[in-house]
C-alpha positions as CSV (number, residue, x, y, z in Angstrom):
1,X,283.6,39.1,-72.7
2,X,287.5,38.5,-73.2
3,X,289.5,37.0,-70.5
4,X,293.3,37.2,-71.1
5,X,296.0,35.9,-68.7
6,X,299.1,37.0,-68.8
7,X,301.7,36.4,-66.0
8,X,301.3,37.8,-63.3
9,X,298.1,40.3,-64.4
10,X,294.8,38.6,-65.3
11,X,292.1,41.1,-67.3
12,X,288.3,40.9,-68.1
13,X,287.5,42.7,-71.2
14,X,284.1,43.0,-71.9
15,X,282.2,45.3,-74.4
16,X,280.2,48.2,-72.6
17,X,276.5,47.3,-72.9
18,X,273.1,48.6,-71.9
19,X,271.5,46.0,-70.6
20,X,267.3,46.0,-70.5
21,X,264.8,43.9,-69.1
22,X,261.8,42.8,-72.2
23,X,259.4,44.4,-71.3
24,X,260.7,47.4,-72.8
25,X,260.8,45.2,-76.0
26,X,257.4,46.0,-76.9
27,X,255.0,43.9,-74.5
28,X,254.6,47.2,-71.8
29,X,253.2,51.1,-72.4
30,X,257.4,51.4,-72.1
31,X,259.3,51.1,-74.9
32,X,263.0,51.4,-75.4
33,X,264.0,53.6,-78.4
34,X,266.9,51.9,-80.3
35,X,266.9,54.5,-82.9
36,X,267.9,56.9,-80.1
37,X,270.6,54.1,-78.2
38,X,274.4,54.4,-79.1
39,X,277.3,55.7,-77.8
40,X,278.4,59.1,-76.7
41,X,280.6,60.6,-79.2
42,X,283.8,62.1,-76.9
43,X,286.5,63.1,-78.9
44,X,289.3,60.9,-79.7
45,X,292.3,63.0,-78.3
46,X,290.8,64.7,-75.1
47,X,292.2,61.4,-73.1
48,X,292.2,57.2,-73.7
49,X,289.0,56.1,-72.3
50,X,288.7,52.4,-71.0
51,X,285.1,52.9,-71.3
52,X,283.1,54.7,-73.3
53,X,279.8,56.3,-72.1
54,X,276.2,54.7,-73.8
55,X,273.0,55.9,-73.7
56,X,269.4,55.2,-74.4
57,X,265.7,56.4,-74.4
58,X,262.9,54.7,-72.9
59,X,259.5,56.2,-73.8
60,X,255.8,56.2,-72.8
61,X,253.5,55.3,-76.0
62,X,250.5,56.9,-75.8
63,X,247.8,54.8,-76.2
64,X,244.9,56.2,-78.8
65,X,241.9,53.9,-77.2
């Protein structure tokens, strides 16, 4: 995060983030699919986003046992 004081307006800038507990790291069934994490791809001139929209896949792994 950024923090910027300026005057009279104070602002928090911070990158948008996903944030997930471990166990979806590889120690569960539940896995989280960083391949298929990102961000939404809006296009650049429908309007100035503050934010942009992100994504990810968690998935059940099968186990073959």
């Amino acid at each position: 995060p950024y923090f910027h004081k300026n005057g009279k307006i104070t602002r928090w800038r911070t990158f948008d983030q996903i944030i997930f507990s471990s166990a979806f790291l590889g120690h569960t069934e539940w896995h989280l699919n960083e391949d298929l994490t990102g961000i939404l791809d809006i296009e650049k001139d429908l309007k100035i986003f503050d934010h942009f929209p992100v994504y990810g896949v968690i998935e059940k792994v099968q186990s073959h046992g």
